[in-house]
C-alpha positions in Angstrom: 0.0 0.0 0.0 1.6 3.4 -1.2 1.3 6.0 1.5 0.3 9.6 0.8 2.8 12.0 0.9 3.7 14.3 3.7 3.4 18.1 4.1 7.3 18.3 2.1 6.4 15.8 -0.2 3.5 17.4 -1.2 5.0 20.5 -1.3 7.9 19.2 -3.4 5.1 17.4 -5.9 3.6 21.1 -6.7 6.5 22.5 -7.2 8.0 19.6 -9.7 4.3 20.1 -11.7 5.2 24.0 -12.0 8.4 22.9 -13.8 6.3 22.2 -16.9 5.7 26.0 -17.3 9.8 26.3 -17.6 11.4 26.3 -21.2 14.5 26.9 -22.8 15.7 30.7 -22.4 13.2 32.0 -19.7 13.7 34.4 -17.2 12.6 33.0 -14.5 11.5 34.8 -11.1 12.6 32.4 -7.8 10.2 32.7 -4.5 11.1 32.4 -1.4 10.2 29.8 1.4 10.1 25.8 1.8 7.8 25.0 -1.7 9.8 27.8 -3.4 13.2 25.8 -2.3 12.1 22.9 -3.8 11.0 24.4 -6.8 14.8 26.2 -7.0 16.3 22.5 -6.3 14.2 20.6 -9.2 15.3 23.6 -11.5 18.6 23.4 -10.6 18.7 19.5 -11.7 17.2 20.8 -15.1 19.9 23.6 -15.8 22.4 20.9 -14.5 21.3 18.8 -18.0 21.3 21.3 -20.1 18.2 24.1 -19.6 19.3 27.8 -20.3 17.3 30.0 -17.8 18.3 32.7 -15.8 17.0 33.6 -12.6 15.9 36.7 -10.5 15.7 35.5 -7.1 13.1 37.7 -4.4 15.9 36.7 -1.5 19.4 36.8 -0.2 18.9 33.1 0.3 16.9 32.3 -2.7 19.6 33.4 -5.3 22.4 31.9 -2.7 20.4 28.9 -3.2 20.4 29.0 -6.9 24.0 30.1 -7.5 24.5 27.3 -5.3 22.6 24.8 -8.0 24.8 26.9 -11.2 21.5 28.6 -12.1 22.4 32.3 -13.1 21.4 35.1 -11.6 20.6 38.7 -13.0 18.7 41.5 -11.7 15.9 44.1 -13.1 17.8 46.1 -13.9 19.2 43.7 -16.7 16.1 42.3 -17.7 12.9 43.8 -16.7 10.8 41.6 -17.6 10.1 38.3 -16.5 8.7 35.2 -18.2 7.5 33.3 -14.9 7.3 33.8 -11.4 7.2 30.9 -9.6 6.2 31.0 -5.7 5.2 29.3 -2.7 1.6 31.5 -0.2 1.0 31.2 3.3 -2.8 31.1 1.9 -4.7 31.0 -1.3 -8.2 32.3 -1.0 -11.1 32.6 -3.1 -10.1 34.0 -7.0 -6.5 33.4 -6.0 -6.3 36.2 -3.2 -3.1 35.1 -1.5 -1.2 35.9 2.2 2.6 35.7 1.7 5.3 36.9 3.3 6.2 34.4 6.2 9.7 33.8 4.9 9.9 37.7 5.7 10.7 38.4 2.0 7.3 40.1 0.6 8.9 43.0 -0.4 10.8 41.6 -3.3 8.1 38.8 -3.9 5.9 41.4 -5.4 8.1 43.1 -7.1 9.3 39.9 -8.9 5.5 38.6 -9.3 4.6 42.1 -10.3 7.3 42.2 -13.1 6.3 38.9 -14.4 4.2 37.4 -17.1 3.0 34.7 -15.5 2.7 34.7 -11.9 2.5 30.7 -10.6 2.0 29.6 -7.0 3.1 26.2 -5.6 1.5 25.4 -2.5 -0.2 21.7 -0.8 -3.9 21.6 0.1 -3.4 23.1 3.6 -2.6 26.3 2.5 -6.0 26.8 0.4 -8.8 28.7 2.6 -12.5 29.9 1.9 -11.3 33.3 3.9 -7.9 34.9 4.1 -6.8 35.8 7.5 -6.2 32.4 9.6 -2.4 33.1 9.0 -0.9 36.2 10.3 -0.8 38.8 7.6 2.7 40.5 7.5 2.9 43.7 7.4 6.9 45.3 6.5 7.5 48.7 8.1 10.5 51.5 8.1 12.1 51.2 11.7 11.7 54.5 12.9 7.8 54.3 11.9 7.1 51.0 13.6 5.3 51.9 16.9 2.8 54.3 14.5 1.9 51.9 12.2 1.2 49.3 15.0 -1.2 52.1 16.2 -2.9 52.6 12.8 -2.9 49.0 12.6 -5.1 48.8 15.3 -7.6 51.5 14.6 -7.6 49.3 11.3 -8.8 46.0 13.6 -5.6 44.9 13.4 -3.7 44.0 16.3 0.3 43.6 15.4 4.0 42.7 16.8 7.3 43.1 15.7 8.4 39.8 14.1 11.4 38.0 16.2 14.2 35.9 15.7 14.0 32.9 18.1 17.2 34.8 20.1 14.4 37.9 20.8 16.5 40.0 18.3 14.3 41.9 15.7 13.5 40.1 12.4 15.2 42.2 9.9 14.5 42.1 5.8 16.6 42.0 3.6 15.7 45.8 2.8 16.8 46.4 6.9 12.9 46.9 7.4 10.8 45.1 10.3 8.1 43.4 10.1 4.2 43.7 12.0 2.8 40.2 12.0 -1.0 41.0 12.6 -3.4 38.5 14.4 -5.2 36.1 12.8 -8.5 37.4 11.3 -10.7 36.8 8.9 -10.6 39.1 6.3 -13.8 40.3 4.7 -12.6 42.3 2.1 -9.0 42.3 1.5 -9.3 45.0 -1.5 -11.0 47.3 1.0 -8.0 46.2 3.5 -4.7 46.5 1.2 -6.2 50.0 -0.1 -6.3 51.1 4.0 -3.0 49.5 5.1 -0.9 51.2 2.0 -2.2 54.5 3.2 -0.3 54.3 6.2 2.5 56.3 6.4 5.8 53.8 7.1 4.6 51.2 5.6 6.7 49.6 2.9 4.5 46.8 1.9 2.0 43.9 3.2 0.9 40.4 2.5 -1.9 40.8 0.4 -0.9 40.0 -3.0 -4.1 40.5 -4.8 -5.2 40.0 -8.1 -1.7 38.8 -9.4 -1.7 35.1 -9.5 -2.6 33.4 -13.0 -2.8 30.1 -11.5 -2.3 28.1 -8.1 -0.6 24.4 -8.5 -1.9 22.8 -5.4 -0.7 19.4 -4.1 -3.4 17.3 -2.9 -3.2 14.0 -1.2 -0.8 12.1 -4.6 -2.0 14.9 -7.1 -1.3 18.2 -7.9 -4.9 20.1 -9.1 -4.7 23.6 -10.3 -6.8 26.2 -9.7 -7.3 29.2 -12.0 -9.0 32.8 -11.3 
């Protein structure tokens, strides 16, 4: 009897099935996180035989990761544009409504996902919700502005702490902004939310990423089904 895969397994399965959106010559935008890591890995075996792609990596780690795996790097700056974007969510909600940003690096996920063609996200069954707002949307902040935005936060419904390192110390991105990991809660309408939360003065950016994803590859049970908007 074949067991069903675990949590990494299953997270390793979506991320192999989002290899088939990879060809010859694509720029190819790396997430961040444990599915996004696998995805980098299974690429890295591809370019190893032979596939021409270059990255642009939304992390320190990520494109340490892929250098790592001979997969080469460029930046925006050398190529704006990307082909595909592939990346793991915290949650996928209804019309592909996601929460990211618990690797700490939502910042440059967007950007990369915003400057691609095809935004694809990898991601097993636990991950998809009817609501957004069980995980704790991120929130990343300019130091000096932190204590006001937890404020505004709040007025918002919205109650917030600094992200730590298990040492205490302050989680820092790699920008050298914190983050405000708000309390779980459901959120009714995350339009009407990311609209509010950009106004703030001090933030940098949140965890919303809406209306960007073209598809979600989603490991379930020994399959991978793939939900479109």
């Amino acid at each position: 009897m074949t067991s069903l895969p675990n949590a990494d397994d299953a997270k390793r399965l979506a991320a192999q099935k989002s290899l088939e959106f990879i060809s010859d010559g694509m720029v190819v935008g790396l997430g961040t996180g444990s599915t996004a890591t696998h995805f980098i890995r299974l690429l890295g075996e591809k370019v190893q035989r032979g596939l021409r792609v270059r990255g642009i990596s939304s992390s320190k780690a990520s494109e340490e990761l892929a250098k790592s795996l001979s997969i080469p790097i460029i930046d925006l700056q050398q190529c704006p544009e990307i082909d595909v974007a592939i990346d793991g969510a915290d949650e996928v909600g209804p019309g592909l409504a996601l929460i990211k940003g618990g690797g700490g690096a939502l910042l440059r996920e967007k950007i990369v996902a915003s400057a691609a063609k095809r935004f694809i996200v990898v991601a097993d069954s636990t991950k998809v919700v009817k609501r957004l707002g069980k995980f704790p949307l991120p929130v990343e902040v300019i130091p000096m502005a932190s204590t006001l935005v937890a404020r505004k936060l709040l007025e918002l419904g919205l109650a917030s702490k600094i992200r730590r390192l298990k040492t205490g110390a302050e989680f820092i991105t790699d920008e050298g902004n914190l983050i405000l990991d708000c309390a779980s809660v459901e959120i009714q309408d995350p339009d009407a939310l990311a609209a509010s939360i950009r106004r703030i003065i001090g933030v940098v950016e949140h965890g919303l990423f809406l209306n960007m994803a073209e598809m979600a590859l989603i490991a379930d049970g020994a399959k991978v089904v793939t939900l479109c908007k």
